[in-house]
Structure formats: C-alpha cells, structure tokens
PDB file of N, CA, C and O in Angstrom:
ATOM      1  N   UNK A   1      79.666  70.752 113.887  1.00  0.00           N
ATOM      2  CA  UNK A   1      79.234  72.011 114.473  1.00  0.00           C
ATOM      3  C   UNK A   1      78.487  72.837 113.419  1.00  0.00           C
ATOM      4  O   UNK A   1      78.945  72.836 112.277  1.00  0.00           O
ATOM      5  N   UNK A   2      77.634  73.379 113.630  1.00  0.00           N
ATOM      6  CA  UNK A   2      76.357  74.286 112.710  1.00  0.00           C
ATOM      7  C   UNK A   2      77.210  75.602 112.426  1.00  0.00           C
ATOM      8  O   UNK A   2      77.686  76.430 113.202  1.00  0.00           O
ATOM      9  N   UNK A   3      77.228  75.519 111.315  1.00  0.00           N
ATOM     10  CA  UNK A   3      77.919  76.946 111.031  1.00  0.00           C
ATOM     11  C   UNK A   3      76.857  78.269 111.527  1.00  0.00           C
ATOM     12  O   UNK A   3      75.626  78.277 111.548  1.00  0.00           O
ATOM     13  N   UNK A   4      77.591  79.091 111.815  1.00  0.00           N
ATOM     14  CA  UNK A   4      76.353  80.576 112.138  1.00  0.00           C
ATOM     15  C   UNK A   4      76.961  81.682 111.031  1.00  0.00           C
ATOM     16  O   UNK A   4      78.045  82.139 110.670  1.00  0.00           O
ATOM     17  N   UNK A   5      75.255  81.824 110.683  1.00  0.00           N
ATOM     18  CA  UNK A   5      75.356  83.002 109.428  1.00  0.00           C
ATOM     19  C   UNK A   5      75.611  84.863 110.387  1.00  0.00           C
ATOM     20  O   UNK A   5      75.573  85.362 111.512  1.00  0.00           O
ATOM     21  N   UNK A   6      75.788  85.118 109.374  1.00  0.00           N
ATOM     22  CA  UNK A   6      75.646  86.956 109.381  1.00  0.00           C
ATOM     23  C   UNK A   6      73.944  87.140 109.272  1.00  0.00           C
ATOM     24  O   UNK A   6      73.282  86.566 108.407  1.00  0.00           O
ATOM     25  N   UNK A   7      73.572  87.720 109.936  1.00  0.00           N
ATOM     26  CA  UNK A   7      72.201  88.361 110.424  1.00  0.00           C
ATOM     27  C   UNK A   7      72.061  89.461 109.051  1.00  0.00           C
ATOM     28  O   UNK A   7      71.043  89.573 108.368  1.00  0.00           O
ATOM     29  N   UNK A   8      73.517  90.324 108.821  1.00  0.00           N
ATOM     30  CA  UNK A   8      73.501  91.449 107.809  1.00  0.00           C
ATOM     31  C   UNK A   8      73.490  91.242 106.298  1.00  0.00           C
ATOM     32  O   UNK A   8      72.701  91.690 105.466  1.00  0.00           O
ATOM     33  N   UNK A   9      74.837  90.245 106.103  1.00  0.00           N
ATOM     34  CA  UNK A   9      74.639  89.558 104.623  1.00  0.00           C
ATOM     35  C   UNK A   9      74.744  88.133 104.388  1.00  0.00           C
ATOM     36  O   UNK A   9      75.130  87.709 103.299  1.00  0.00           O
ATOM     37  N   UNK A  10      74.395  87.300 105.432  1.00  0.00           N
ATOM     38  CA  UNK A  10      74.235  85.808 105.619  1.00  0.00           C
ATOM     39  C   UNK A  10      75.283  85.410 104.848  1.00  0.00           C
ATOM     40  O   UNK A  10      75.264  84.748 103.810  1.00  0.00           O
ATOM     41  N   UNK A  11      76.241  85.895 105.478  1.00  0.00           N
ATOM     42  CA  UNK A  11      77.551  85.026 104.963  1.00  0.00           C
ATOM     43  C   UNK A  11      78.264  84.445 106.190  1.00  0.00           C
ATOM     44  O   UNK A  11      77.847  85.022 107.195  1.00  0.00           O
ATOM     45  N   UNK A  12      79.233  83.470 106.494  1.00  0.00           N
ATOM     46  CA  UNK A  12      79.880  82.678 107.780  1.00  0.00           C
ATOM     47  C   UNK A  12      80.420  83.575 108.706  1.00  0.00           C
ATOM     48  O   UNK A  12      81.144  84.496 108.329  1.00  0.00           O
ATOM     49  N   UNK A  13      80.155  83.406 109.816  1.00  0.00           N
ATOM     50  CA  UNK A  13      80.717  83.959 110.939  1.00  0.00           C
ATOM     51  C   UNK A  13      81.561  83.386 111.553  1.00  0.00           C
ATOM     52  O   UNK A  13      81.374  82.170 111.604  1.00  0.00           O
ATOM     53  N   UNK A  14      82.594  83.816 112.145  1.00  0.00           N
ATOM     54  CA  UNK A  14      84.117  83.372 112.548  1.00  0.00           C
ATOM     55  C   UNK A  14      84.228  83.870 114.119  1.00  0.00           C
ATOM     56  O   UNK A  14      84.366  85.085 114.260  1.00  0.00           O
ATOM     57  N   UNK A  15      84.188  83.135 115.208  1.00  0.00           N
ATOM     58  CA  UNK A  15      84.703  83.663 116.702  1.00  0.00           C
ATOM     59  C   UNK A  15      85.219  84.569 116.766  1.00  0.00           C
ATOM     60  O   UNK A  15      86.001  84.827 115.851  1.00  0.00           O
ATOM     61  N   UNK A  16      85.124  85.143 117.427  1.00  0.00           N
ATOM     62  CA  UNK A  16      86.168  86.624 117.640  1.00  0.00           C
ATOM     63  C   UNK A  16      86.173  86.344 119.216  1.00  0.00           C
ATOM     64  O   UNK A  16      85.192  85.787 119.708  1.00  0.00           O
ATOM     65  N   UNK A  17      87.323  86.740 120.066  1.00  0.00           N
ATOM     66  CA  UNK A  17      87.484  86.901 121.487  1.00  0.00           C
ATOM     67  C   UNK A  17      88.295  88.701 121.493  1.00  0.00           C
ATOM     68  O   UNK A  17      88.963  89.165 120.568  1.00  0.00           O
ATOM     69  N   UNK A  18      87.911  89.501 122.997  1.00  0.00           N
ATOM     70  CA  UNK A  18      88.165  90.886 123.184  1.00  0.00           C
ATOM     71  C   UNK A  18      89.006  90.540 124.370  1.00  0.00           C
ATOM     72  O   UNK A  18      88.366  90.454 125.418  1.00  0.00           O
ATOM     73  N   UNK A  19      90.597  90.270 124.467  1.00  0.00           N
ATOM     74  CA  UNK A  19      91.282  89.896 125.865  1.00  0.00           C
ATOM     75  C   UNK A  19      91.141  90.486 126.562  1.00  0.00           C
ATOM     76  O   UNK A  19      90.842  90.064 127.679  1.00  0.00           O
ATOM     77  N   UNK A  20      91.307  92.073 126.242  1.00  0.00           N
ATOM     78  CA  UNK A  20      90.916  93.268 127.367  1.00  0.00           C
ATOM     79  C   UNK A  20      89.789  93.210 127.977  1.00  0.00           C
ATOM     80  O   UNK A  20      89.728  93.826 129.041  1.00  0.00           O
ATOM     81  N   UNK A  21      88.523  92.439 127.489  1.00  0.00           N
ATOM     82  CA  UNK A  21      86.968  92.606 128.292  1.00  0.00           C
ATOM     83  C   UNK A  21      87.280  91.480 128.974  1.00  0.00           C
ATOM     84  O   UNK A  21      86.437  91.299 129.852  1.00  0.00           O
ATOM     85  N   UNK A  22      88.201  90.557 128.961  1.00  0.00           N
ATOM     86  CA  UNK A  22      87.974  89.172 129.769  1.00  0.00           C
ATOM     87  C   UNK A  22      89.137  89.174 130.797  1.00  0.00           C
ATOM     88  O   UNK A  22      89.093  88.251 131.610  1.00  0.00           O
ATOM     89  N   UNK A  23      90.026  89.923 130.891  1.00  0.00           N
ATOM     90  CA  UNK A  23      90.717  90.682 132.009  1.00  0.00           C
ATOM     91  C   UNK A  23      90.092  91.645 132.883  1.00  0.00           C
ATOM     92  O   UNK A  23      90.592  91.885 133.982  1.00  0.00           O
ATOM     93  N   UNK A  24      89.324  92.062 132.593  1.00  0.00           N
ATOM     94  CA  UNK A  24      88.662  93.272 133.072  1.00  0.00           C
ATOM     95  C   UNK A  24      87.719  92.463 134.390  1.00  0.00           C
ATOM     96  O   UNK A  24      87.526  93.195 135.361  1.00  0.00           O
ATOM     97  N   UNK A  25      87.337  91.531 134.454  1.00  0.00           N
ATOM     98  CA  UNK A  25      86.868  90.582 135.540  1.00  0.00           C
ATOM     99  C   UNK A  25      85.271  91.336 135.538  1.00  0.00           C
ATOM    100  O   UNK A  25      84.464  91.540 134.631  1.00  0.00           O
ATOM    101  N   UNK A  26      85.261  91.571 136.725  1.00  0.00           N
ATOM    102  CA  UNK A  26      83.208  91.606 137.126  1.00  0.00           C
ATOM    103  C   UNK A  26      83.147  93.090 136.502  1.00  0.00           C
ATOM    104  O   UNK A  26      83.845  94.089 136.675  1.00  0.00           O
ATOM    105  N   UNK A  27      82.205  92.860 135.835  1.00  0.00           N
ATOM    106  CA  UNK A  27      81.542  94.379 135.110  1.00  0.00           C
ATOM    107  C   UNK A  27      80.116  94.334 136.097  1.00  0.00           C
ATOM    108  O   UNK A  27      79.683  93.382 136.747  1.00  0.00           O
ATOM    109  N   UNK A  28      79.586  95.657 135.965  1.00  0.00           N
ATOM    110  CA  UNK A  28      78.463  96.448 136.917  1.00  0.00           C
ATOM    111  C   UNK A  28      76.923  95.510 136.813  1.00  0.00           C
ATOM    112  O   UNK A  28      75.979  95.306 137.577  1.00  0.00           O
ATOM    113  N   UNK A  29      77.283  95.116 135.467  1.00  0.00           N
ATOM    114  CA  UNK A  29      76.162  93.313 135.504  1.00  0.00           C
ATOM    115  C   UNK A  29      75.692  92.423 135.613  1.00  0.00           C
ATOM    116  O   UNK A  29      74.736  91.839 135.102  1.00  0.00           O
ATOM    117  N   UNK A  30      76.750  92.170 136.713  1.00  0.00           N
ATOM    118  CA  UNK A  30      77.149  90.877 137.061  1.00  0.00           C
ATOM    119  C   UNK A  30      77.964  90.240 136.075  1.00  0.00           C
ATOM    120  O   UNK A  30      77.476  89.174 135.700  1.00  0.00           O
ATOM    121  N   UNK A  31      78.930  90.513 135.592  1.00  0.00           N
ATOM    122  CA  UNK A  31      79.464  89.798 134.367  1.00  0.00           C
ATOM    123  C   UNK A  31      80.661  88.987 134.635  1.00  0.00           C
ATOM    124  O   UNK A  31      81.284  88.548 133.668  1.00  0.00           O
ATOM    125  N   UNK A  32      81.021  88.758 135.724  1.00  0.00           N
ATOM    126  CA  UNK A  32      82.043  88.009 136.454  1.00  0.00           C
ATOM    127  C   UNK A  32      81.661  86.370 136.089  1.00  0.00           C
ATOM    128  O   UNK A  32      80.690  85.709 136.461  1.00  0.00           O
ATOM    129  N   UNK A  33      83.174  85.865 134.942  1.00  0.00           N
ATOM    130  CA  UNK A  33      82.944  85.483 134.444  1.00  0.00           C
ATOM    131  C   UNK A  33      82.207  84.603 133.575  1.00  0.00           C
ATOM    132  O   UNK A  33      82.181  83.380 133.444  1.00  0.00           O
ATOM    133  N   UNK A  34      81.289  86.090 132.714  1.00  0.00           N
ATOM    134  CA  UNK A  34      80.448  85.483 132.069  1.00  0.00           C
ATOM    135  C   UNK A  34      81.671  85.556 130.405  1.00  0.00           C
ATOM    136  O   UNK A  34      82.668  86.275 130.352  1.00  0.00           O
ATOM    137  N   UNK A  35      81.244  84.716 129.376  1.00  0.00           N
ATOM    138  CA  UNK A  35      81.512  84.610 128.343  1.00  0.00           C
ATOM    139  C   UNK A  35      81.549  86.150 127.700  1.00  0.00           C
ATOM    140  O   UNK A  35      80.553  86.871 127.641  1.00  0.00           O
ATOM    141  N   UNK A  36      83.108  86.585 127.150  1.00  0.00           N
ATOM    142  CA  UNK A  36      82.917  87.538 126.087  1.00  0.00           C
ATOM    143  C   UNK A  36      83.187  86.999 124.767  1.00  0.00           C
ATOM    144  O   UNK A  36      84.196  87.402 124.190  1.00  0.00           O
ATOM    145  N   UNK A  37      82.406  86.114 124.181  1.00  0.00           N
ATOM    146  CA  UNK A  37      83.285  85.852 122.937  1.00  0.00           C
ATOM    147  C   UNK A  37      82.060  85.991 122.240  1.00  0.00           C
ATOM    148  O   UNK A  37      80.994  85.748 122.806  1.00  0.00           O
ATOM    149  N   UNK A  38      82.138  86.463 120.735  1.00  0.00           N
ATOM    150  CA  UNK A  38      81.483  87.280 119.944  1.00  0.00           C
ATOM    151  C   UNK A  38      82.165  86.774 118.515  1.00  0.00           C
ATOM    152  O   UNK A  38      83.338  86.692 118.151  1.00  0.00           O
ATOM    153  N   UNK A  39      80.703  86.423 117.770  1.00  0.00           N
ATOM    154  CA  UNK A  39      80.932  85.984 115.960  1.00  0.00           C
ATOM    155  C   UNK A  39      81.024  87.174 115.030  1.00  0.00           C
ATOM    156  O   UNK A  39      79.960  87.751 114.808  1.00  0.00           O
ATOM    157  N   UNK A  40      82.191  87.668 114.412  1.00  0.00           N
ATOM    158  CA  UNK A  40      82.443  88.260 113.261  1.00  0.00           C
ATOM    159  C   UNK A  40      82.127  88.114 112.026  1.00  0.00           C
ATOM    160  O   UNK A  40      82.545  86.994 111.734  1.00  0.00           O
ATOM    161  N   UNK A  41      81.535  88.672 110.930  1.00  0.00           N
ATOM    162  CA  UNK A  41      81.710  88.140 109.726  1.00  0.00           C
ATOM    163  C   UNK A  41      82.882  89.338 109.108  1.00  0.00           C
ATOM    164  O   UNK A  41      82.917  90.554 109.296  1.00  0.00           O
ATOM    165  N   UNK A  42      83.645  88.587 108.437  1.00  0.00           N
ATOM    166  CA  UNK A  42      84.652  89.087 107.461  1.00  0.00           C
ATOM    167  C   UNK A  42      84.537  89.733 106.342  1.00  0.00           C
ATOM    168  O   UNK A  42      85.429  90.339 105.749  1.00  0.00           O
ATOM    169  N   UNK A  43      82.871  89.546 105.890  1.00  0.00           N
ATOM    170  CA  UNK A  43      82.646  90.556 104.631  1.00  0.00           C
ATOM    171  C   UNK A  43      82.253  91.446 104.896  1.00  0.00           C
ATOM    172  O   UNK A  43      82.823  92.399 104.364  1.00  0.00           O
ATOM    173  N   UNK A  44      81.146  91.775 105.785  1.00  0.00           N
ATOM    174  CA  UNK A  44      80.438  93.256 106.173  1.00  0.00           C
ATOM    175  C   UNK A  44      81.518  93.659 107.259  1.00  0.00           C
ATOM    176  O   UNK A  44      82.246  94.631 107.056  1.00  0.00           O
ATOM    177  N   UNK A  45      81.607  92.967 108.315  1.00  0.00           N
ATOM    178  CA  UNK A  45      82.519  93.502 109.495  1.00  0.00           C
ATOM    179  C   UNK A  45      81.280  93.417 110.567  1.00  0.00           C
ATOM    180  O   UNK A  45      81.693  94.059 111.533  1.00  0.00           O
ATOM    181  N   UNK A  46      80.125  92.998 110.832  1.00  0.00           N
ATOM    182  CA  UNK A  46      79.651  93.118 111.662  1.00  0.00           C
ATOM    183  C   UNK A  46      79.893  92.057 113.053  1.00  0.00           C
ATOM    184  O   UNK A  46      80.677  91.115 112.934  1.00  0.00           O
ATOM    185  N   UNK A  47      79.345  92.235 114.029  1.00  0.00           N
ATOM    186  CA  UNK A  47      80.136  91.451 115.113  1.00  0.00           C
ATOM    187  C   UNK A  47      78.539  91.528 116.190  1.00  0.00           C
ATOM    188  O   UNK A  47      77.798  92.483 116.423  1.00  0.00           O
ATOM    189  N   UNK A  48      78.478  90.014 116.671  1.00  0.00           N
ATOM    190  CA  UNK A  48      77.510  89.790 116.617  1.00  0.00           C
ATOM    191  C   UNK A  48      77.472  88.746 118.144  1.00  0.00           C
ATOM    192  O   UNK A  48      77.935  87.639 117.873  1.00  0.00           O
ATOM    193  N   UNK A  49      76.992  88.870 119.783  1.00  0.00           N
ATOM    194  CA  UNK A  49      76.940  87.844 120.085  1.00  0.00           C
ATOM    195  C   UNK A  49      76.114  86.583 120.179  1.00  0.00           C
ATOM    196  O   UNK A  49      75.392  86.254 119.238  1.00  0.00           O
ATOM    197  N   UNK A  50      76.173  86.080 120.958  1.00  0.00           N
ATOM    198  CA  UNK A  50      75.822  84.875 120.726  1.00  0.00           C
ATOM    199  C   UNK A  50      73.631  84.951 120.880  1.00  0.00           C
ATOM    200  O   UNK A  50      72.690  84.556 120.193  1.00  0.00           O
ATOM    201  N   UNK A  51      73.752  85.462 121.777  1.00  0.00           N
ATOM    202  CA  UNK A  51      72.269  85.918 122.618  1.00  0.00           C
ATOM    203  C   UNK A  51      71.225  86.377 121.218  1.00  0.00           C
ATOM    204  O   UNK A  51      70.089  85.990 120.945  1.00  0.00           O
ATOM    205  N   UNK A  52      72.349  87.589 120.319  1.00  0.00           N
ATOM    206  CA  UNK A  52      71.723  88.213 118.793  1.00  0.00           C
ATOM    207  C   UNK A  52      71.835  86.773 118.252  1.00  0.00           C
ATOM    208  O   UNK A  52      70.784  86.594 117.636  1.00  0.00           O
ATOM    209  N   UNK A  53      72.236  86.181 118.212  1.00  0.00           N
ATOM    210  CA  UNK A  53      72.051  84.791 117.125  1.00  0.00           C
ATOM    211  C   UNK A  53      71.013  84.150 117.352  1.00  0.00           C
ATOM    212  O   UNK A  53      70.024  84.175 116.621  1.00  0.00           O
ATOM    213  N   UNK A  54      71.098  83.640 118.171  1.00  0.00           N
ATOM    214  CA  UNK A  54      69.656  83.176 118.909  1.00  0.00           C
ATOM    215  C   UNK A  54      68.664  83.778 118.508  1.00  0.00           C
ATOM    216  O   UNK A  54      67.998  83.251 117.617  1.00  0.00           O
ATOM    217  N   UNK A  55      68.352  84.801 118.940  1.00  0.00           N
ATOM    218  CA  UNK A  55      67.344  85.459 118.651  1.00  0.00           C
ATOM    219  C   UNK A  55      66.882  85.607 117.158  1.00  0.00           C
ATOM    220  O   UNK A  55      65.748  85.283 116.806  1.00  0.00           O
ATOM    221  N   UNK A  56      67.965  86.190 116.173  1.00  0.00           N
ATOM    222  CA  UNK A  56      67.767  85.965 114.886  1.00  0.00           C
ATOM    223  C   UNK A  56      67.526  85.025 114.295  1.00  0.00           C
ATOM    224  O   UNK A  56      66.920  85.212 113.240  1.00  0.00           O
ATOM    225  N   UNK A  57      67.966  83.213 114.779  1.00  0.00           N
ATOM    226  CA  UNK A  57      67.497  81.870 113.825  1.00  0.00           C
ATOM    227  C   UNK A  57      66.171  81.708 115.182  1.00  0.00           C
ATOM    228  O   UNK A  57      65.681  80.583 115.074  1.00  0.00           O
ATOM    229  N   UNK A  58      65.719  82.250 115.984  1.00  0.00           N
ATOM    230  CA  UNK A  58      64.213  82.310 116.301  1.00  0.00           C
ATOM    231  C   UNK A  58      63.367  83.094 115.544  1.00  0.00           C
ATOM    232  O   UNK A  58      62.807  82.435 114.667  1.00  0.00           O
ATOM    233  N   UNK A  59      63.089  84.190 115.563  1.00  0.00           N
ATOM    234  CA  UNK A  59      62.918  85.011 114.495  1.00  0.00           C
ATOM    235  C   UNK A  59      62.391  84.104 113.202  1.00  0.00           C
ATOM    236  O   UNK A  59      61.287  83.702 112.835  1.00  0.00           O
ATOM    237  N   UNK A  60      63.740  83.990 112.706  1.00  0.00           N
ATOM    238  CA  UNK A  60      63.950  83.257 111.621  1.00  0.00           C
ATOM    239  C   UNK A  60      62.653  81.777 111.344  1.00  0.00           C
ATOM    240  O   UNK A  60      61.958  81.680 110.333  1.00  0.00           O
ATOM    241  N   UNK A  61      62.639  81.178 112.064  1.00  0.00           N
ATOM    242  CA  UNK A  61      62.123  79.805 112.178  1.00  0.00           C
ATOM    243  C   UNK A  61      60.414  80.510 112.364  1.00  0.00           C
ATOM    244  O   UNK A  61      59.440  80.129 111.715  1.00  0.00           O
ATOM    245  N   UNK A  62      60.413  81.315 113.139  1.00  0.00           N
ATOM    246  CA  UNK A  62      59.047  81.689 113.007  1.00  0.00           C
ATOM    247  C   UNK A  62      58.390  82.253 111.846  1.00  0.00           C
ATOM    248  O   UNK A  62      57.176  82.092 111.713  1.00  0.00           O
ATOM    249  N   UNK A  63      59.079  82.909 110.975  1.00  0.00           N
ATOM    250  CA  UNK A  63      58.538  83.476 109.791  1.00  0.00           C
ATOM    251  C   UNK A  63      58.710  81.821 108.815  1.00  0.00           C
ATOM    252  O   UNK A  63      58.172  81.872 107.709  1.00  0.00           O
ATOM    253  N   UNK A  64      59.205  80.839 109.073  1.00  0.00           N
ATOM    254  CA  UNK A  64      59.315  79.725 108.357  1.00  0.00           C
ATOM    255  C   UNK A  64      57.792  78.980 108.467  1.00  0.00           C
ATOM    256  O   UNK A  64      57.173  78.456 107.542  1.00  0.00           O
ATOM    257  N   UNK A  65      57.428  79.084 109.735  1.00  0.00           N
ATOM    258  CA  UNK A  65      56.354  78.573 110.610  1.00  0.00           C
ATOM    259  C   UNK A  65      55.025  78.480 109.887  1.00  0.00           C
ATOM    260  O   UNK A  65      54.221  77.703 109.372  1.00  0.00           O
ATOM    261  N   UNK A  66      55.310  79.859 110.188  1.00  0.00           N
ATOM    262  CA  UNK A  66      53.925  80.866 109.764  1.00  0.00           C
ATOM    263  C   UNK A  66      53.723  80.500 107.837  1.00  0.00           C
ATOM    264  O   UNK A  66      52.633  80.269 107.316  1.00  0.00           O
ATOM    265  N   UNK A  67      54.597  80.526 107.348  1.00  0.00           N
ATOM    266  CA  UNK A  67      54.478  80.751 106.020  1.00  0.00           C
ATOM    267  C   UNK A  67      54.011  79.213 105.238  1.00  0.00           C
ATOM    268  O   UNK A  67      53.841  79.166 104.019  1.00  0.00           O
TER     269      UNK A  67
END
C-alpha cells in the first residue's frame, strides 16, 4: 500500500475515522453512506481527506511534468 504524505510538512499520514459523523447517517449532501474516514498527520496535526490527497499528488505530478 502507497504510503500518503502530509500536504503541510510531508511527513506520513495515519487514518483517522469520526464515529459520531458515521452514525449521523444521510447529511443534506447526499452523504448517506458515503465514506468519513480522513488521513492525520501526527506532527503538524493536520487532517486531510482523501479527495485533498488526490488533488495534491495531481497538482504535484503536474509541476513534475512541466519541469
């Protein structure tokens, strides 16, 4: 499995799950059960889902591209 960095200080990110948001059932978004689980890093504290990851090693790969 590909480890996922911190976006803030590219250090390892660790799963985090929120039980209370995944009890909470359909939110106003349609969010009936969609995934709440969300990557932490342990040194900054930032918390990050999955959708921001994506986006950041896209990002990422494009400035690789280009250069």
């Amino acid at each position: 499995m590909e480890k996922r960095m911190c976006l803030g200080c590219g250090d390892e990110l660790a799963m985090a799950f929120n039980p209370s948001e995944n009890a909470r059932g359909a939110s106003p978004g349609g969010g009936a059960g969609k995934s709440t689980s969300k990557w932490r890093c342990s040194t900054c504290g930032q918390v990050f889902t999955a959708e921001q990851l994506r986006a950041g090693k896209r990002a990422g790969a494009n400035v690789v591209e280009h250069t």
